[in-house]
C-alpha positions as CSV (number, residue, x, y, z in Angstrom):
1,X,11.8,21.2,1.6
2,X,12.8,18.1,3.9
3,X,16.0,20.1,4.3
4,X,14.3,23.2,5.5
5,X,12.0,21.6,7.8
6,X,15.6,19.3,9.5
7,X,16.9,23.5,9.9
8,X,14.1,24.0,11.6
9,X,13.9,20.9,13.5
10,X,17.9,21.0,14.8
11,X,19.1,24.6,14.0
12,X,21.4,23.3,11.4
13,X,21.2,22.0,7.5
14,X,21.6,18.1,6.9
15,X,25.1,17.4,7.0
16,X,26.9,14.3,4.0
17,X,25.7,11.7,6.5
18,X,23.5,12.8,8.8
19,X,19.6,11.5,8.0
20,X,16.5,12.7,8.9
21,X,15.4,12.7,13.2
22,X,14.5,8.7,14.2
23,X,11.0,7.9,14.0
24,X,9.7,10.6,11.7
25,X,7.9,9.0,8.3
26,X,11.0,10.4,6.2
27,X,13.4,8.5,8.3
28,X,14.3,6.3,5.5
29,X,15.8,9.4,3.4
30,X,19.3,9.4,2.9
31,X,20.3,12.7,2.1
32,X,24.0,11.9,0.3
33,X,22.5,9.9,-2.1
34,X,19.0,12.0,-2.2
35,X,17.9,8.1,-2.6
36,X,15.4,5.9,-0.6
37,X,17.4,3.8,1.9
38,X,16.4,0.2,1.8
39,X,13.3,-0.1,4.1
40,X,11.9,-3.3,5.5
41,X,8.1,-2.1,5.9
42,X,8.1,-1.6,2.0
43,X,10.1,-5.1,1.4
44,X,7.1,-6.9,3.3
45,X,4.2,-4.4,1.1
46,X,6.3,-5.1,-2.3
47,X,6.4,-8.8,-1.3
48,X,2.4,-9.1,-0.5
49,X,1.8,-7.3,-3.3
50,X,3.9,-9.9,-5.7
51,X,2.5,-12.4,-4.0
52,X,-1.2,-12.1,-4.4
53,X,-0.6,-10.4,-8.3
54,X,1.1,-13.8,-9.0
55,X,-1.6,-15.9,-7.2
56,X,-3.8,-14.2,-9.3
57,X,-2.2,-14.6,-12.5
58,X,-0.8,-18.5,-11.6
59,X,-4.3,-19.6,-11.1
60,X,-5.9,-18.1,-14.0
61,X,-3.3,-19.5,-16.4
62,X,-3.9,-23.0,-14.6
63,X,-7.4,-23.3,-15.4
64,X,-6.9,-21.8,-18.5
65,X,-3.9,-24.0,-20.0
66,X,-5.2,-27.2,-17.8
67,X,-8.9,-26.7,-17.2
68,X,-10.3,-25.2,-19.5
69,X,-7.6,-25.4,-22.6
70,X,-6.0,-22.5,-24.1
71,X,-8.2,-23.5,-27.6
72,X,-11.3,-23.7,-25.6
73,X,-9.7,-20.2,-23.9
74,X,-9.9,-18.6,-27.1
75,X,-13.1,-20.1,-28.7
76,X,-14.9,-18.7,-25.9
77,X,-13.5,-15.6,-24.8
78,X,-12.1,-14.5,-28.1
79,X,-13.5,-15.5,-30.8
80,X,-16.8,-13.3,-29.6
81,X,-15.1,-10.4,-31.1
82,X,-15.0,-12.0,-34.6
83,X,-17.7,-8.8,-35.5
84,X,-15.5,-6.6,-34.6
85,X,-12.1,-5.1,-37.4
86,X,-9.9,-7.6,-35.4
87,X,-8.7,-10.7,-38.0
88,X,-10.2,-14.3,-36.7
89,X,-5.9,-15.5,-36.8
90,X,-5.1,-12.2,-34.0
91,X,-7.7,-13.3,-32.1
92,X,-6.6,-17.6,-32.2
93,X,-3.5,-16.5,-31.3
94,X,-3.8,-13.8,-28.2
95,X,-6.5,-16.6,-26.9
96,X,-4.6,-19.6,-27.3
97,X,-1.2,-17.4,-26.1
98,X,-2.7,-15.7,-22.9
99,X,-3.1,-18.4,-21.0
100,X,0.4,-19.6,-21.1
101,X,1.5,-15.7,-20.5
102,X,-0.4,-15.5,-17.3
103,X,0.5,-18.8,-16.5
104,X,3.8,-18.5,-16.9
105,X,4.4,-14.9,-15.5
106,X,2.4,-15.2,-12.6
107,X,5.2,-18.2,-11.6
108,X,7.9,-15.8,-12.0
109,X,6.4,-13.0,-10.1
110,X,5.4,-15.3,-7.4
111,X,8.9,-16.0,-7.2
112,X,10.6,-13.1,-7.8
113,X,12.4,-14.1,-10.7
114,X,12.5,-11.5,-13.8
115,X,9.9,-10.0,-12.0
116,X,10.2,-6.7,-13.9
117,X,10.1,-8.9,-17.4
118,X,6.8,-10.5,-15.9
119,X,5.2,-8.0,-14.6
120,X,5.5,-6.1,-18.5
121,X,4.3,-9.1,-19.8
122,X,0.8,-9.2,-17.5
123,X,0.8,-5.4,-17.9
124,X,0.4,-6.0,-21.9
125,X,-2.1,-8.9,-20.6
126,X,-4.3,-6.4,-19.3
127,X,-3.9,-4.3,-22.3
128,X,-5.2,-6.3,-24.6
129,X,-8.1,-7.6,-22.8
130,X,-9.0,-3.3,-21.8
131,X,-9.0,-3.4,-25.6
132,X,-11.4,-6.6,-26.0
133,X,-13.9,-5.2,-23.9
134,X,-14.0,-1.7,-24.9
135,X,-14.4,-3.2,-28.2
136,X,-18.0,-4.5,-27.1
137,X,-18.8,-2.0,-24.6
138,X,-17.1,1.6,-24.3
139,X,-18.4,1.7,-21.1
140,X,-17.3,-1.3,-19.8
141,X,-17.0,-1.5,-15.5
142,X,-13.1,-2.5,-14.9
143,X,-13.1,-1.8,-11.0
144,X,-13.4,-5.5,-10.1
145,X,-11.3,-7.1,-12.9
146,X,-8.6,-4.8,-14.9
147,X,-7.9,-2.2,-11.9
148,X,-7.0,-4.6,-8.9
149,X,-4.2,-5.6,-11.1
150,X,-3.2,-2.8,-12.5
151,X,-3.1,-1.2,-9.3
152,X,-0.5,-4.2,-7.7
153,X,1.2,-4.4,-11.1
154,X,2.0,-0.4,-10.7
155,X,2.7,-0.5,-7.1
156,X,5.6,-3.0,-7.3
157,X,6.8,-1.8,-10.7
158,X,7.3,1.7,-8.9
159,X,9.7,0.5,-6.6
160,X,13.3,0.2,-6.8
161,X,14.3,-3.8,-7.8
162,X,16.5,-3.8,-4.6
163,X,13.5,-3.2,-2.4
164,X,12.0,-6.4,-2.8
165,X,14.3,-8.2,-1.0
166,X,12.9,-11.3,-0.9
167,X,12.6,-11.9,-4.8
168,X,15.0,-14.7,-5.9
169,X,16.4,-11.6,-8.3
170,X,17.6,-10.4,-5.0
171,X,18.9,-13.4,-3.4
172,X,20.4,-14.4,-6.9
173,X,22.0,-11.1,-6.8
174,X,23.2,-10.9,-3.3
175,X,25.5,-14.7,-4.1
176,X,26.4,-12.6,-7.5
177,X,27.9,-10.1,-5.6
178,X,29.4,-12.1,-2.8
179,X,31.2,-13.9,-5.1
């Protein structure tokens, strides 16, 4: 399709090297590799993104582990669903374990560092507690709690690792390589 529009566009088909016309919004297309070519707009939105995710996360698993205390987490936001199938041990141990989860994931996403391994890690965060409340209430309103996350959590694991360029993954792999 992109190919047929750059015949149209020039008279001739994309040649091994040749990318799409400068300042079009497929600029960043690089038709050898049929790949996304590293693009600094979407380094900044993945960065943001990671950023505000891993604020998110960070400061709930502060107040949780050093405010509020991951036993006091789990008295009083699991141990509600005691009349529900789920065993009183599952639901000590996701309360008292959560905390430390966010707390320590949203540190490594805010840095950058295993981001992917963090970001699976919140993503089975908000899994569980999608579960805890649809346990009470099937009908449940997630649009200001579950789905802001998600949302961030999706958008950077859709990208490419080497687009977030300034993760410490990156920088660690950049020295890596250099070496």
């Amino acid at each position: 399709m992109l190919a047929g529009y750059l015949t149209a566009q020039n008279g001739r088909s994309p040649g091994k090297h040749q990318t799409a016309p400068a300042g079009r919004a497929h600029d960043s297309v690089d038709f050898q590799l049929g790949k996304m070519k590293p693009n600094l707009n979407r380094a900044w939105a993945i960065l943001f993104a990671r950023l505000v995710l891993g604020l998110i996360f960070f400061m709930a698993g502060v107040m949780k582990v050093f405010q509020l205390g991951p036993l006091e987490h789990a008295r009083k936001y699991f141990l509600p669903f005691s009349d529900t199938f789920l065993p009183i041990w599952s639901l000590w141990v996701m309360g008292v374990a959560i905390p430390f989860v966010e707390l320590i994931s949203g540190t490594l996403v805010l840095l950058g560092l295993r981001t992917r391994d963090a970001l699976v890690a919140l993503g089975a965060v908000l899994v569980i507690v999608t579960f805890g409340h649809l346990l009470h209430d099937a009908l449940f309103n997630f649009s200001g709690h579950v789905i802001p996350r998600l949302a961030l959590l999706l958008f950077i694991l859709c990208f490419p690792r080497e687009e977030d360029r300034f993760s410490l993954d990156q920088i660690l792999a950049k020295n890596a390589r250099e070496k």
